[in-house]
C-alpha positions in Angstrom: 14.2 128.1 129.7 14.3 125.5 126.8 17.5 126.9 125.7 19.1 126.3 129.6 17.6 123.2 130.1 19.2 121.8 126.5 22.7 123.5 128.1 22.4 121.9 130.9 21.6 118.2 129.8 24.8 118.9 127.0 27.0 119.9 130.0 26.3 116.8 132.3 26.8 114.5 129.3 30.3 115.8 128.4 31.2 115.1 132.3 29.7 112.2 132.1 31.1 111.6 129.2 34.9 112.9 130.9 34.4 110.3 134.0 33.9 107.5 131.5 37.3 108.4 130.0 39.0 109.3 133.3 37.4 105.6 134.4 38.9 103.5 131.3 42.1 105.3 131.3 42.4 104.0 135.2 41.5 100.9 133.7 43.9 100.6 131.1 46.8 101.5 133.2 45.6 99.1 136.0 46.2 96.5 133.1 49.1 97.6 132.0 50.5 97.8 135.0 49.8 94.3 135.8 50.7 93.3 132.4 54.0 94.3 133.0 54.1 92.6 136.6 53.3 90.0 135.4 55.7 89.8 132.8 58.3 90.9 134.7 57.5 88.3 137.6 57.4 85.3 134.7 60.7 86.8 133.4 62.3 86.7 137.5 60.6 83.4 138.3 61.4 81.5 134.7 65.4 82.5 134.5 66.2 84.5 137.9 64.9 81.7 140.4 65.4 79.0 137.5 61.6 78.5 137.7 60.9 77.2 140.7 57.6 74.8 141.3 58.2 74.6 145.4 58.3 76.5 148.1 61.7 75.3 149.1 63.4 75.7 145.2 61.5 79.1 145.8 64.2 80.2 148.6 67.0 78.1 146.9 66.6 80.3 143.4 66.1 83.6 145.6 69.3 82.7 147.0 71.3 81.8 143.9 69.6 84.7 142.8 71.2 86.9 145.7 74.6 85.3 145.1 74.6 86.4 141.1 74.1 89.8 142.2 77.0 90.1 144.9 79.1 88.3 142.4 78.7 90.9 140.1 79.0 93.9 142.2 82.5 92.7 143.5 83.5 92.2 140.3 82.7 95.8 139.3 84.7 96.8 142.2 87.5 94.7 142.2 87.8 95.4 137.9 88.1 98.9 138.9 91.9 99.8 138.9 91.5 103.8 139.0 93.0 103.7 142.2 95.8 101.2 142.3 99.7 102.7 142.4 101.7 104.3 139.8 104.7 101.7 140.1 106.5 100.2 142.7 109.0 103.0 142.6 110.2 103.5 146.0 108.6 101.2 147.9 110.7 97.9 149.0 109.5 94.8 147.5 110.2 92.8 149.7 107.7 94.5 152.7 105.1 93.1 150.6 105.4 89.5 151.9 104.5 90.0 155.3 100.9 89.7 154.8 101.1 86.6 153.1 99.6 83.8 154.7 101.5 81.2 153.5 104.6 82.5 155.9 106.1 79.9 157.8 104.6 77.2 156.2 107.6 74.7 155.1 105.4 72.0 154.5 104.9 70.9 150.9 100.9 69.4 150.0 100.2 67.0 147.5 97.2 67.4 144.9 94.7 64.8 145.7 96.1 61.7 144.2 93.5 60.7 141.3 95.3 64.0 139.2 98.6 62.1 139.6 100.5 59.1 137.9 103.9 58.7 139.3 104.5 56.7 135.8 103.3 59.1 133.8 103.6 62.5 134.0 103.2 63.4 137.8 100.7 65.6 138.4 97.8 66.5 135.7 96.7 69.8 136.0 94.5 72.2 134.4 95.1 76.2 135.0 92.2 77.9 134.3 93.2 81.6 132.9 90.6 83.6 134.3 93.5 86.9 133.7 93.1 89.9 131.6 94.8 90.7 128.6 97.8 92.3 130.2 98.4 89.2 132.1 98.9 86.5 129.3 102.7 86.6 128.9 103.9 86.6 132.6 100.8 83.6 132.9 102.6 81.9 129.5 106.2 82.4 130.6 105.2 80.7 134.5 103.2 77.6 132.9 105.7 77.1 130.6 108.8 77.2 133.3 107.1 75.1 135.4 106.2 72.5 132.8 110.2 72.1 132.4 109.9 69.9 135.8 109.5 65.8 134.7 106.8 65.8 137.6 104.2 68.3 136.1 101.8 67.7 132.9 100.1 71.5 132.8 97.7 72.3 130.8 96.0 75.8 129.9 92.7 76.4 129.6 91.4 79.7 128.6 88.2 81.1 130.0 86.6 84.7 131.1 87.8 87.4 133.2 86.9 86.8 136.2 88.0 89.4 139.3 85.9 87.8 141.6 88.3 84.7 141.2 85.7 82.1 141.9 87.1 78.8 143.2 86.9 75.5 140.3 87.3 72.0 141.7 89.7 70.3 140.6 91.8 73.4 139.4 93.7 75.8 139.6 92.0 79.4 138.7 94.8 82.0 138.0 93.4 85.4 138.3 93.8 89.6 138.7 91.6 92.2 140.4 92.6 95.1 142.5 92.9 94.0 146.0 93.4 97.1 147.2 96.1 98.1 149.9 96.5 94.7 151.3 99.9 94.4 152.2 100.4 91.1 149.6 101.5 91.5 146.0 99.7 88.1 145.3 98.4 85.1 147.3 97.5 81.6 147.1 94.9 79.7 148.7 94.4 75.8 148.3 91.1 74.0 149.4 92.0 70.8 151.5 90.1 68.1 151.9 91.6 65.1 153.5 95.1 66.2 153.6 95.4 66.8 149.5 94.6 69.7 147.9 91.5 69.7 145.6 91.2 73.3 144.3 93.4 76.3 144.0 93.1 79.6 142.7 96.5 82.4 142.5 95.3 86.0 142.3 98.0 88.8 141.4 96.9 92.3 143.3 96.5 95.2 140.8 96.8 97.3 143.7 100.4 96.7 143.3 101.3 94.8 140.0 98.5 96.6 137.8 101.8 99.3 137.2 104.5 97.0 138.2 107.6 96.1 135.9 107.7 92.8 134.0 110.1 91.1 136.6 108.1 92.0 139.5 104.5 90.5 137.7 106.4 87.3 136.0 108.2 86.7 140.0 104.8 86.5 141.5 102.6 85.1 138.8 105.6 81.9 139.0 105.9 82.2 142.9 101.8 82.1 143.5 101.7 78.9 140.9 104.2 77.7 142.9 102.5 77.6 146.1 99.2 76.3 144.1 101.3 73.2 143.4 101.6 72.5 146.7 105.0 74.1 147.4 106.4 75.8 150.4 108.7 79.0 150.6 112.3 78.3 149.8 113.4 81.1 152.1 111.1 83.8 154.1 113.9 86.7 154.2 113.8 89.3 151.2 116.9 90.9 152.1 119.3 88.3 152.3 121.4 86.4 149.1 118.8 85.6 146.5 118.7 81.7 146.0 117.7 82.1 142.4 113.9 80.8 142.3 110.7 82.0 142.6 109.7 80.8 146.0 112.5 82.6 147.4 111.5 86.0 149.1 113.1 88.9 147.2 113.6 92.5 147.0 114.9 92.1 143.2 113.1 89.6 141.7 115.3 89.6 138.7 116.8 86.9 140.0 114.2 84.5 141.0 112.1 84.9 137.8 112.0 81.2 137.3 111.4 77.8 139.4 114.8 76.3 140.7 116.3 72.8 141.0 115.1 73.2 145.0 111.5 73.4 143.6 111.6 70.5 141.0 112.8 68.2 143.6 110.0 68.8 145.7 107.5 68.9 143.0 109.4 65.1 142.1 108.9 64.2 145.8 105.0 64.9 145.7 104.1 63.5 142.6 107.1 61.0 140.8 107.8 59.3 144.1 105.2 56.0 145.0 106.0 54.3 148.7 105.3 50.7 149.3 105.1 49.7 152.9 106.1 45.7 153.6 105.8 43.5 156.7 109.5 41.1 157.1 108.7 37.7 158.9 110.2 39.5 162.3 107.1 42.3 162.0 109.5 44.8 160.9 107.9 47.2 159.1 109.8 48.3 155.6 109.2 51.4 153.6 110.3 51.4 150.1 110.4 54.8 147.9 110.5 54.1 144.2 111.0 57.2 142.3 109.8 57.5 138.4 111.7 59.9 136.2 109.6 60.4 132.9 109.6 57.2 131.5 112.1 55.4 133.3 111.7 53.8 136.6 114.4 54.4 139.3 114.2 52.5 142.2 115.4 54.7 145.7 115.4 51.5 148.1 115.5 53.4 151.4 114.7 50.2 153.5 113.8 52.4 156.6 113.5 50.1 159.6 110.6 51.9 161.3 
């Protein structure tokens, strides 16, 4: 009985002894797990919400928070170019304007006017390069034809890939993702804000360009920079005589690679010309257009009696 009795007290201490552990195990986890919460919530709350100390820059940083992460999943998509097209081979080039919003749109639109001296240089610009790697050349090639125009100071800056081509104010983002079947090879699209043009950003579709020859990427990379310095179409057909510039619809764009006289004399219009309105004694009213060329000041009297 003694012997049972000592069995018995041995066996309820060891469960006793198992609960205790079961217990602090529960414990430790609990803390652990908390721990880790609360880390974690520090971590989201310090650099995801930008450490909020309101209710209202609570929602703000949730929402920021919420834009990071769409950003980032279209950019995964739109880097994904496993299923653009092999080439351009056999398909007409020039179908792949009639999508493009700009058609039938002759107007030209200035840049708002504090990125332009008419004395100086015309417009100002900054590009930002937002392209991949297999974009630099055509991106070089355009910049550098369209710099040949008196009325444009461009300049380059290089920053990261971006597919999502996110919108910079006060310049133009140049950019490539895949698009997918859209029905545009590329596309332009200006912000306006009263009347002038504030921001820009060019995208080239992978879908089509990602495997397209150098003449058809170098024709659209100039024609979309074309249209994000304000300029219209030249001429909407593809299939007629090429005119020999880039804004010209083509279906060989060997032959309107580069910016033409056409285009320089608009860009000239926008941003070397200065008007100067005048009252005569009889309450006519006079315009007078003075137009700079680099240096050189070249008076156009046009003396319109309006």
């Amino acid at each position: 009985m003694a012997k049972q009795r000592q069995r018995s007290r041995s066996s309820s201490r060891r469960r006793k002894q198992q609960q205790q552990d079961k217990t602090t195990n529960r414990i430790m986890c609990g803390a652990g797990t908390i721990a880790i919460l609360g880390i974690g919530g520090f971590l989201v709350w310090k650099y995801a919400l930008g450490s909020p100390t309101n209710v209202e820059e609570f929602k703000d940083g949730v929402s920021d928070a919420g834009d990071y992460a769409r950003r980032k999943w279209d950019e995964l998509d739109l880097g994904n170019f496993t299923d653009v097209l092999d080439g351009l081979d056999g398909i007409s080039f020039g179908d792949l304007f009639q999508e493009d919003p700009s058609y039938g749109d002759g107007e030209t639109t200035s840049w708002d006017r504090k990125y332009v001296k008419p004395g100086n240089g015309g417009l100002h610009l900054t590009l930002q390069n937002a392209l991949d790697e297999t974009w630099q050349r055509p991106f070089e090639l355009a910049v550098a034809d369209w710099n040949e125009s008196p009325a444009l100071t461009l300049t380059t800056q290089r920053v990261a890939v971006d597919h999502t081509c996110t919108p910079v104010s006060g310049v133009m983002v140049v950019c490539n993702a895949n698009f997918g079947e859209t029905g545009w090879v590329g596309i332009n699209e200006n912000s306006i804000l009263g009347g002038y043009i504030v921001e820009s950003v060019s995208k080239m579709n992978e879908f089509y360009l990602r495997n397209a020859n150098a003449a058809h990427r170098r024709f659209t990379m100039c024609h979309e920079i074309g249209h994000g310095l304000g300029l219209p179409h030249t001429d909407e057909n593809p299939y007629n005589r090429n005119l020999g510039d880039c804004l010209d619809y083509t279906d060989d764009p060997e032959e309107n690679l580069y910016p033409g006289e056409v285009n320089f004399d608009k860009v000239a219009e926008l941003y070397l010309t200065r008007r100067f309105l005048r009252t005569k004694e009889d309450g006519t009213l006079v315009e007078t257009t003075v137009r700079y060329v680099r240096d050189e000041l070249k008076p156009e009297h046009m003396g319109l009696e309006l």
